[in-house]
C-alpha positions, 0 to 999 in steps of 0.5 A: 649512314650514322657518323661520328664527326670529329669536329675541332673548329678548324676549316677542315674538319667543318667542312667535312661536317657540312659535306656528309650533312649534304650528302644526307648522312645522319652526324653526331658532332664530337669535341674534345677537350684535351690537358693544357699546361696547368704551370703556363702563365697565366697572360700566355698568349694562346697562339692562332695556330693552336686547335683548343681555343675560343674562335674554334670553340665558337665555330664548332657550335656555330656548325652544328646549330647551322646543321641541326646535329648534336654536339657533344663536349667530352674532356679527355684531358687524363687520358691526354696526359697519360697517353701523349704528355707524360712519355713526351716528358720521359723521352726528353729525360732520355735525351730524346726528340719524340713526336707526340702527334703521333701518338695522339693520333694512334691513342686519343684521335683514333684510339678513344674517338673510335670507342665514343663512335661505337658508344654513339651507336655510329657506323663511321669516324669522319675527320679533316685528316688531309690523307686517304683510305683504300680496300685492297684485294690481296691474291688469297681474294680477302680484303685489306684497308691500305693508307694513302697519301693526299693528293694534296701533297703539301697538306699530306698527313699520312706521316702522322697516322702510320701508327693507324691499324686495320680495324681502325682504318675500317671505321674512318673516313677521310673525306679531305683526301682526295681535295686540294686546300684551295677547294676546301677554302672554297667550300668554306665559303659555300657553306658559310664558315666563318673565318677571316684573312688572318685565318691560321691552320694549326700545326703546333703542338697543343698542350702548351700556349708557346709555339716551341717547347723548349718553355715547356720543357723547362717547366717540367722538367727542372731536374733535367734542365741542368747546364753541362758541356757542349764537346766535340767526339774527342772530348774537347769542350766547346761550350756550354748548353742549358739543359739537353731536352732543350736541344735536338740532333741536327740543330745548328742555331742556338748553340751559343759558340761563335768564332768558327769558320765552320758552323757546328752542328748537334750529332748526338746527346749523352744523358748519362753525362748530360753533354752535348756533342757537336762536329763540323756541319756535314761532317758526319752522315749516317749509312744506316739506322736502327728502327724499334716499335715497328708497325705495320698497316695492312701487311709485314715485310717478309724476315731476314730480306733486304726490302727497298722502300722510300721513306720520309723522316719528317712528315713533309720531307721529300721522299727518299730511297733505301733498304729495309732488314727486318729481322721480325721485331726490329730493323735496320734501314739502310739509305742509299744516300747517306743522311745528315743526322737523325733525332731519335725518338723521331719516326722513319715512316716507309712508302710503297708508291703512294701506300704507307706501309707502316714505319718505326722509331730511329734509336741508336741501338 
């Protein structure tokens, strides 16, 4: 079989390449190179946990010559900047907390890899994504792909691609899912790819040098960054903040008020009057919330019923019970415990056993 390979120069994904180069498949190996924050500084550090760098520039070459495969470099830095950064900017406007990784997901990784994968000619998109694909028979006897969770649930990654589709999961392939990280280390070293004790997985956000974004934020959004109050729900002034989009619902650090017995937390932002509102840790929970831009895998829950799931709001939260109404454009989920608060503009994304069945966005409407 002919397979496109995304190669980024981490452990995982090299793996992958030598893994389907053994098992005698032809591999085309493909890096990309994605929009950096052009206002950083210029003696930023760029951080060992991040994907775009020098050692992962070299160890993807240095994979395919071992292998004798092509390797093509290809900049998808506009594309990244329209699709991942700009409305990453835009929701911290609106008071937002978004997660760009899975829109990355959705529109670069498996959205403009899988065109270059049909450009090369090639059968299959093969990537170190820790998670797992599956053809399910549905009872009118036709097929359906279903996502699934890794079996190595502290790598599990399936939170992230529920944006994912069915004519996308029919062209990937996962071969990390079914392996622990200990087996892929071990692989490594089998196969000879180079990387040390101080060998980090990355997992920040890439498109700026800092671990956190608040830098970032402030970088680009200077009209946004402005100091207002920080109050509780009778309107009573606490304290100030330094901008919003630098602080998210359910943040408990970092506030800059002091002297209280009972630590504050963040329940809420107003934009259209830039403050801050914070109550008493644990003062506040959260029955049920409304989800938008739903999106469905490999099948839709029937309309206007109440549908227990389980659900995670961050991709490696314990998963918890509660009860969709979706009335066939949006929904609302119930908990069946109430939850501390949530930052919208983060997803709610919903299992059926090991299955990702599909997810949307938390708002407060």
């Amino acid at each position: 079989m002919k397979i496109l390979v995304a190669l980024s120069g981490g452990i995982d994904s090299s793996v992958v390449a030598h893994l389907l180069h053994e098992q005698g498949h032809e591999l085309i190996g493909v890096r990309f190179t994605l929009w950096t924050d052009p206002l950083a500084p210029a003696l930023a550090d760029i951080l060992p946990s991040k994907c775009c760098n020098a050692q992962t520039a070299y160890r993807t070459r240095m994979v395919a010559d071992a292998l004798n495969i092509p390797l093509h470099i290809v900049s998808f830095e506009d594309e990244f900047k329209k699709n991942v950064v700009d409305p990453f900017l835009e929701d911290h406007k609106k008071g937002l907390t978004p997660n760009p990784c899975i829109n990355c997901n959705r529109t670069m990784k498996f959205g403009k890899l899988l065109e270059l994968m049909e450009e090369y000619g090639c059968e299959k998109l093969a990537t170190g994504h820790y998670t797992r694909v599956a053809r399910e028979t549905v009872n009118d006897g036709t097929d359906r792909m279903i996502l699934l969770e890794a079996l190595d649930g502290p790598k599990d990654q399936s939170y992230y691609l529920y944006g994912l589709g069915q004519n996308q999961l029919q062209k990937v392939m996962f071969p990390l899912g079914g392996m622990h990280k200990e087996e892929v280390f071990a692989l490594a070293r089998h196969y000879n790819i180079p990387f040390d004790e101080y060998y980090k997985e990355s997992q920040d956000l890439c498109f700026f040098p800092e671990k956190t974004p608040q830098e970032f934020l402030k970088r680009h959004l200077t009209d946004a960054i402005q100091p207002g109050h920080i109050i509780r729900r009778d309107g009573t002034v606490v304290g100030s903040h330094k901008g919003l989009p630098l602080y998210t619902v359910g943040q408990r650090h970092g506030l800059g008020i002091g002297g209280l017995k009972i630590p504050l937390e963040v329940v809420a932002k107003d934009a259209s009057a830039n403050t801050l509102i914070v109550t008493e840790q644990h003062s506040e929970l959260l029955q049920d919330i409304s989800l938008t831009e739903l999106h469905w895998i490999s099948w839709a829950p029937v309309p206007d019923t109440r549908i227990p799931f389980e659900y995670r709001t961050r991709s490696l939260s314990a998963r918890k019970r509660g009860w969709l109404n979706f009335d066939g454009n949006s929904a609302r989920f119930t908990f069946e415990k109430p939850e501390h608060p949530q930052a919208y503009g983060q997803s709610l994304v919903l299992y059926r056993g090991e299955e990702i069945v599909g997810g949307g966005v938390m708002t407060a409407s």
